[in-house]
C-alpha positions as CSV (number, residue, x, y, z in Angstrom):
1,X,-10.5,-23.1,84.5
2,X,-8.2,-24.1,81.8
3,X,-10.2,-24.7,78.3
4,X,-12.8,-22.5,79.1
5,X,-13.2,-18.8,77.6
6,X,-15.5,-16.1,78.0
7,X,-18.0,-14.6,75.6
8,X,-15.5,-11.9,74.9
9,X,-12.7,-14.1,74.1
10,X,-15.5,-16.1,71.8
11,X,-16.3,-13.2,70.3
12,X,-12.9,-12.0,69.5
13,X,-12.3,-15.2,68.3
14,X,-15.0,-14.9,65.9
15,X,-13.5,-11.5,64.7
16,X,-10.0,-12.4,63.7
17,X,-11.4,-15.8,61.8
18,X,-13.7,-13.6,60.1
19,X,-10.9,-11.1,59.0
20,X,-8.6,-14.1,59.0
21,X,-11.4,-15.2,55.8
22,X,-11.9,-11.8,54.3
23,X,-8.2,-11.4,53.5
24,X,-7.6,-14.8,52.2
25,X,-11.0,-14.6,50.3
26,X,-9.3,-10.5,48.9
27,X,-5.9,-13.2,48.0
28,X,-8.1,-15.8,46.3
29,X,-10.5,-13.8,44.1
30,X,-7.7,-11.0,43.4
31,X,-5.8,-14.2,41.8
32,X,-9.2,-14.8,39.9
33,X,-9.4,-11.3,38.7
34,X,-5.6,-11.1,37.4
35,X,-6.2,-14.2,36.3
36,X,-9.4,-12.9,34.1
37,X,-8.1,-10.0,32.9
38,X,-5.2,-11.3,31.3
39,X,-7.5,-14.0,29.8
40,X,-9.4,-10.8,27.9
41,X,-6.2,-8.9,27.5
42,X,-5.7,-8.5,23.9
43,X,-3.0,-8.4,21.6
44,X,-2.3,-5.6,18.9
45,X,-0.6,-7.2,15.8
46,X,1.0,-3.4,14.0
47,X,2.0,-3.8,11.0
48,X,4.3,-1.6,9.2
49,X,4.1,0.2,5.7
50,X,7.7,0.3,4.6
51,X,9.1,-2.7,5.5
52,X,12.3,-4.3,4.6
53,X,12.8,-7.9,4.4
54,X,16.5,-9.7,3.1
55,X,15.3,-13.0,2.5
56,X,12.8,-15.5,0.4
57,X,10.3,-15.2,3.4
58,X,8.3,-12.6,4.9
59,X,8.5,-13.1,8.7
60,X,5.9,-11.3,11.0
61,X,8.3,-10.1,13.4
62,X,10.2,-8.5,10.5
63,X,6.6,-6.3,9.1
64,X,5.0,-5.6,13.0
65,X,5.3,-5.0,16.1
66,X,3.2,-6.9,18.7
67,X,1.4,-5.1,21.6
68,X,0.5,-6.1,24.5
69,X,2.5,-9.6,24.1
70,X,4.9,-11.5,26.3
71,X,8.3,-12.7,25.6
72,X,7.3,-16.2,25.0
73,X,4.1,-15.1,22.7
74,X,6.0,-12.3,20.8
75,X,8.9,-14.6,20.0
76,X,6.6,-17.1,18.3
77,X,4.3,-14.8,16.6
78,X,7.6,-13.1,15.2
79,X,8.6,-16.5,13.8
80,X,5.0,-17.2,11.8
81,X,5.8,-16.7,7.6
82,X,3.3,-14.5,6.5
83,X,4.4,-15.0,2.6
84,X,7.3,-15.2,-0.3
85,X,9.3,-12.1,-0.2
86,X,9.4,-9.7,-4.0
87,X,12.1,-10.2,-5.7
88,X,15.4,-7.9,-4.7
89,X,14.6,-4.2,-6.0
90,X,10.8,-4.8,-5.8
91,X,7.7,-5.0,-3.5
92,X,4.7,-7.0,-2.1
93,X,1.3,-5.6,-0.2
94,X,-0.1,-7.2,2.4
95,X,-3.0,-6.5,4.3
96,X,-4.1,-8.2,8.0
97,X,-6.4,-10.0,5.8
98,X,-3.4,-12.3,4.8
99,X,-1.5,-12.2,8.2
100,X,-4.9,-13.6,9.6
101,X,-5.1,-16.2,7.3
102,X,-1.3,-17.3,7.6
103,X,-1.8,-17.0,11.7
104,X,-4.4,-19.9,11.1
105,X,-2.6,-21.8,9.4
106,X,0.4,-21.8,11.9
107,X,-2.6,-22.8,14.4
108,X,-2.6,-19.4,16.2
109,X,-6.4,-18.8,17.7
110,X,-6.9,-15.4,16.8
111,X,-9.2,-15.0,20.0
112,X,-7.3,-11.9,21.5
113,X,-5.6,-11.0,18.8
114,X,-5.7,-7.5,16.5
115,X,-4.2,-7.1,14.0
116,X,-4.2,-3.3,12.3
117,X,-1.6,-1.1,10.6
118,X,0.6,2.1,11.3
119,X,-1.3,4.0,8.2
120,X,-4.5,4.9,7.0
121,X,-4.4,2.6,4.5
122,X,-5.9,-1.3,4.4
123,X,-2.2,-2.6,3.6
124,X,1.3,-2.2,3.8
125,X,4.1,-2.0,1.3
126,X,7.4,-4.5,2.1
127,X,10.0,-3.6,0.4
128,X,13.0,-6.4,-0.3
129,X,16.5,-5.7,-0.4
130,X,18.8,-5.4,-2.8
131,X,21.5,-7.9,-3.1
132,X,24.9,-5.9,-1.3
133,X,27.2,-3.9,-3.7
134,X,30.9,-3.4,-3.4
135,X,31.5,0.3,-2.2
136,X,33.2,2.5,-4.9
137,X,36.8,3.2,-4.9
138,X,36.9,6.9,-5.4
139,X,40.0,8.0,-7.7
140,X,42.3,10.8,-6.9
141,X,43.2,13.7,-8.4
142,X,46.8,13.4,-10.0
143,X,49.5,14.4,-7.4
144,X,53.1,15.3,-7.9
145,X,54.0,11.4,-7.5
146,X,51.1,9.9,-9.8
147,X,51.2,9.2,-12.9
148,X,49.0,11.2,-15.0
149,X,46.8,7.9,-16.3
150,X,45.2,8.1,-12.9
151,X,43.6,10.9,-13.7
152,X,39.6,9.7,-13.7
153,X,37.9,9.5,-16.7
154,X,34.8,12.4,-17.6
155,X,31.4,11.0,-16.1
156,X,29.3,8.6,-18.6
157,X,25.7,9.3,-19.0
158,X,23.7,6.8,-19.2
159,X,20.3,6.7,-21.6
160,X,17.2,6.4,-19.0
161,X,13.2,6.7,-19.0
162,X,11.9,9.3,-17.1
163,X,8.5,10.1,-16.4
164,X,6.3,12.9,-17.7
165,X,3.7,13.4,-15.1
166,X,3.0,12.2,-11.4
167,X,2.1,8.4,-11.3
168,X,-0.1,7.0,-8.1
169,X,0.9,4.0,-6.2
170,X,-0.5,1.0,-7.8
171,X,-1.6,2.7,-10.9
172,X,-1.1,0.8,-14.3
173,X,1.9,2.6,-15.8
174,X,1.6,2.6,-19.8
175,X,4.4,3.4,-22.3
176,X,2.9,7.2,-23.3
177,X,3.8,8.1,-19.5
178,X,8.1,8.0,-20.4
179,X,9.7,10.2,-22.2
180,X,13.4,9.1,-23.2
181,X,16.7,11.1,-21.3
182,X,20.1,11.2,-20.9
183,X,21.4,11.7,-17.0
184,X,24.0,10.8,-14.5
185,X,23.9,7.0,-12.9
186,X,24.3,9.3,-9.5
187,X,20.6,10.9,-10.1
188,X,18.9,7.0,-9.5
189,X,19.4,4.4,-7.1
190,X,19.0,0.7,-8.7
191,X,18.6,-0.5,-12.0
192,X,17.1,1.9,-14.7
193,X,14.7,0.5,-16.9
194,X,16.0,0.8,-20.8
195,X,13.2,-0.4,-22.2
196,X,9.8,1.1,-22.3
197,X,7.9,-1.9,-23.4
198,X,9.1,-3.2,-19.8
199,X,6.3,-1.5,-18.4
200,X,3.2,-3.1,-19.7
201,X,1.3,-4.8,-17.5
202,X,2.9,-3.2,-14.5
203,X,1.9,-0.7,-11.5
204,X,3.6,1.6,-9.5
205,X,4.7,0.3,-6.6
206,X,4.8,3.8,-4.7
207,X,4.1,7.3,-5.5
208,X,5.8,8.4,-8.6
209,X,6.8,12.1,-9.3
210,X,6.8,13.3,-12.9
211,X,10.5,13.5,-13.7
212,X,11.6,10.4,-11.8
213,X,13.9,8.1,-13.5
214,X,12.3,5.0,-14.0
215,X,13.9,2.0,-12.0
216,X,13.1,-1.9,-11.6
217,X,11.9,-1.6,-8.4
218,X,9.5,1.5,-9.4
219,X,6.9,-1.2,-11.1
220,X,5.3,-4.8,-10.3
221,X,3.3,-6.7,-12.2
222,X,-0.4,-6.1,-12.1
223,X,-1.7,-9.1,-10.5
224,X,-5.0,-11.1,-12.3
225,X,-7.2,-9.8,-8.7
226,X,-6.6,-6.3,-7.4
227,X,-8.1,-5.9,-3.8
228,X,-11.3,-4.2,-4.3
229,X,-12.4,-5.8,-7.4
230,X,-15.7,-7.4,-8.1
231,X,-14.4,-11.1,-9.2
232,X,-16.8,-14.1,-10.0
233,X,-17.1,-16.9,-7.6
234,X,-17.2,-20.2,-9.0
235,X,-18.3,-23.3,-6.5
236,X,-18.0,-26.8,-8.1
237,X,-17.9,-30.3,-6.8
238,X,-19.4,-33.9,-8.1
239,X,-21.0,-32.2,-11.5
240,X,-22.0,-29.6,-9.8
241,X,-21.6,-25.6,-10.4
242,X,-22.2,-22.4,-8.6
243,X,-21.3,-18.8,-9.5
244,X,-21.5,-16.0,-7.2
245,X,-20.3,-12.2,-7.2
246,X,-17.7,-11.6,-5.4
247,X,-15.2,-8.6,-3.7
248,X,-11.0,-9.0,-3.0
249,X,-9.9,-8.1,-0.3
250,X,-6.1,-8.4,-0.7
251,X,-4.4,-8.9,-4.6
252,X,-4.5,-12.2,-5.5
253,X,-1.5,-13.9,-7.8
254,X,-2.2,-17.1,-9.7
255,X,-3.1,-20.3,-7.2
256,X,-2.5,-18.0,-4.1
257,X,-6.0,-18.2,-1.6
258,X,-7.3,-15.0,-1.0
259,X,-10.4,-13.8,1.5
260,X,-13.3,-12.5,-0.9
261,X,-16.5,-11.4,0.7
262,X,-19.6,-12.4,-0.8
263,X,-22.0,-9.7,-1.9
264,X,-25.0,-11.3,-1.1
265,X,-24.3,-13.0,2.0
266,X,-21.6,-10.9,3.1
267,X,-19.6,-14.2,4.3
268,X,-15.7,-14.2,4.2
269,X,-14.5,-17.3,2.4
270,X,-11.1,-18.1,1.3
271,X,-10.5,-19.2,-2.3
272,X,-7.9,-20.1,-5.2
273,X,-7.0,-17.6,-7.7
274,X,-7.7,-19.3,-10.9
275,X,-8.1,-16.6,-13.8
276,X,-8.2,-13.0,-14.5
277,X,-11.1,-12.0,-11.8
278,X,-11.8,-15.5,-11.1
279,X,-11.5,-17.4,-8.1
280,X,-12.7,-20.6,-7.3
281,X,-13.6,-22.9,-4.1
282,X,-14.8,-26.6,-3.5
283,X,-18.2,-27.4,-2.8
284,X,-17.0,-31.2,-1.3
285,X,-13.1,-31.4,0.2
């Protein structure tokens, strides 16, 4: 009779709408699962010691790579300023410290996000460049056709400061630590420093080698917080003043907000650097 089937035909029914919901079940929760696992995937933020920057901004995609990112999430990460750039010749650190605070304030969540460095150490060194110089025009010998005023001029030498023993990177240089020489302008790159007094108050930017002429972008100035100091908290607001001790994470310059970790608590709190290993914070916005 037509409409009517037997048990087997019931029962194969049955079968195929049971596979028929397994594989769209293995469809739905596989969708689920990718779903999931690239809501937990995380993103690794590189950054990279020995950076070069060309303009007045530090841009994240020009210190680090990004890991693990998409197109779209790569391209805007890579467009977040992380800070000013040095002047040309000179350098800035920077440690993910700063990149994580400079990610909030572009509104990035940094749920998923890592952010590390390509060295051992805590922070990076980014190096700006120096503004481009015409190429030298080398001068001929005199040929039988030129004249013999062509003939180049004897080398100057140039009066330089050199050092006089090996000088670590960020260590306070002081005047005793140059010794005064004459040498070629081929045996330095940049601009020597002529004057010794130039130096105080400064730090190496890099490793220094005892015999190294001393250049401009050799030295920074010392800022009033070094990461890894002990520096006093002051909290104030409506008459109202607490001091607590303090440690840097990342060098502070004057006004710039740093992350310091309080000793006793062991919070993280961001504050203003307002003296020499003094940083300050408002009890009331």
């Amino acid at each position: 009779m037509v409409g009517v089937r037997t048990k087997g035909q019931r029962r194969n029914l049955s079968a195929m709408g049971w596979w028929l919901a397994c594989v769209i079940g293995f469809i739905v929760l596989g969708g689920v699962f990718s779903q999931l696992a690239s809501a937990n995937s995380v993103v690794t933020i590189v950054m990279q010691d020995g950076a070069v920057v060309h303009d007045d901004d530090i841009l994240l995609g020009e210190i680090a790579v990004f890991e693990g990112a998409n197109p779209s999430l790569a391209e805007e990460l890579a467009g977040v300023v992380v800070g000013r750039a040095p002047m040309p010749g000179l350098t800035r650190h920077l440690s993910p410290g700063h990149v994580e605070v400079r990610l909030r304030r572009a509104g990035f969540s940094l749920q998923g996000l890592k952010i590390t460095t390509n060295t051992e150490q805590e922070r990076i060194v980014v190096y700006r460049s120096d503004p481009p110089v015409a190429p030298e025009t080398e001068e001929l010998a005199p040929g039988p056709e030129q004249p013999l005023a062509d003939v180049p001029k004897p080398e100057e030498l140039v009066e330089v400061w050199v050092l006089v023993e090996d000088v670590g990177r960020g260590a306070p240089l002081r005047t005793d630590l140059l010794a005064p020489a004459t040498v070629s302008p081929r045996r330095f790159v940049g601009r020597a420093v002529t004057d010794p007094q130039t130096v105080e108050g400064m730090r190496a930017t890099r490793f220094l080698r005892s015999g190294k002429v001393l250049t401009e972008g050799d030295l920074e100035p010392i800022p009033p917080i070094v990461e890894g100091q002990r520096v006093t908290i002051v909290a104030s607001g409506d008459g109202i003043r607490i001091t607590a001790v303090g440690l840097a994470l990342e060098d502070g310059d004057w006004g710039e907000v740093i992350p310091v970790r309080n000793v006793q608590s062991d919070r993280v709190i961001f504050a203003t650097v307002t003296g020499l290993g003094v940083v300050s914070v408002r009890l009331f916005p």
